[in-house]
C-alpha positions in Angstrom: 0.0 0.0 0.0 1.2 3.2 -0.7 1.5 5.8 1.5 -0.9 9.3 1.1 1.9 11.4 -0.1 2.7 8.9 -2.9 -1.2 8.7 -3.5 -1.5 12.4 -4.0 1.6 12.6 -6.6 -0.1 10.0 -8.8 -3.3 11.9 -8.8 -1.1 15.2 -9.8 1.1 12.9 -12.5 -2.1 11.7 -13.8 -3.1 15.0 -14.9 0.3 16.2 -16.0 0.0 13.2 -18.4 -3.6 14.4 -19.7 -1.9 17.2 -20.5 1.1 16.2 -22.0 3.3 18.3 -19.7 5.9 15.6 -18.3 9.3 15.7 -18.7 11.1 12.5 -19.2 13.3 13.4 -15.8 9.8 13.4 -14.1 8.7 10.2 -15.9 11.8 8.3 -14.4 10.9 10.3 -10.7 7.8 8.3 -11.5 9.1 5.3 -12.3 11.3 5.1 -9.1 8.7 6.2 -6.8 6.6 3.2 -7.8 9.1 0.4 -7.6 10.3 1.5 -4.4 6.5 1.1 -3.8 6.3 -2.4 -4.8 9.9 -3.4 -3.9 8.9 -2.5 0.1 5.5 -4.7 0.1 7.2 -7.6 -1.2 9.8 -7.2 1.9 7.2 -6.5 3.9 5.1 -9.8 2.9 6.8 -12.8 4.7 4.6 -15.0 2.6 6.6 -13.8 -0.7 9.5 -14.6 0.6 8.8 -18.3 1.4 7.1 -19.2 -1.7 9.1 -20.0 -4.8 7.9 -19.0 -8.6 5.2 -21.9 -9.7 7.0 -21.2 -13.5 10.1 -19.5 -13.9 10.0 -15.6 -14.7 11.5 -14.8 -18.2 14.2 -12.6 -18.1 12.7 -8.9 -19.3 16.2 -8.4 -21.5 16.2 -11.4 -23.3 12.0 -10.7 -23.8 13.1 -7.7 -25.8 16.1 -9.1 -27.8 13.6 -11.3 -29.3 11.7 -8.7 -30.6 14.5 -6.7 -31.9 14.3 -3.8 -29.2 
């Protein structure tokens, strides 16, 4: 769960998207802010770290060389 401040600063990047108005230094702010996000909860969650991967996760990189990217 994220916290309010991080709440409100999606609702504000929300509407700076509508409108086109982001920078890309903002857009990577963005990006970091949600991982770190997502990164705590699944230290938080004792249950994730007991459980293993039912299927092996494919490696993002290698996803991409496929397609040419």
């Amino acid at each position: 769960m994220y916290s309010p401040e991080v709440v409100q600063k999606v609702a504000v990047w929300r509407q700076r998207i509508a409108a086109n108005q982001l920078t890309e230094t903002e857009m990577q702010d963005i990006v970091n802010t949600l991982r770190a996000g997502r990164v705590g909860a699944a230290v938080a969650s004792e249950a994730s770290r007991r459980k293993t991967a039912k299927a092996a996760v494919p490696d993002a990189d290698d996803m991409l060389k496929e397609l040419g990217l």
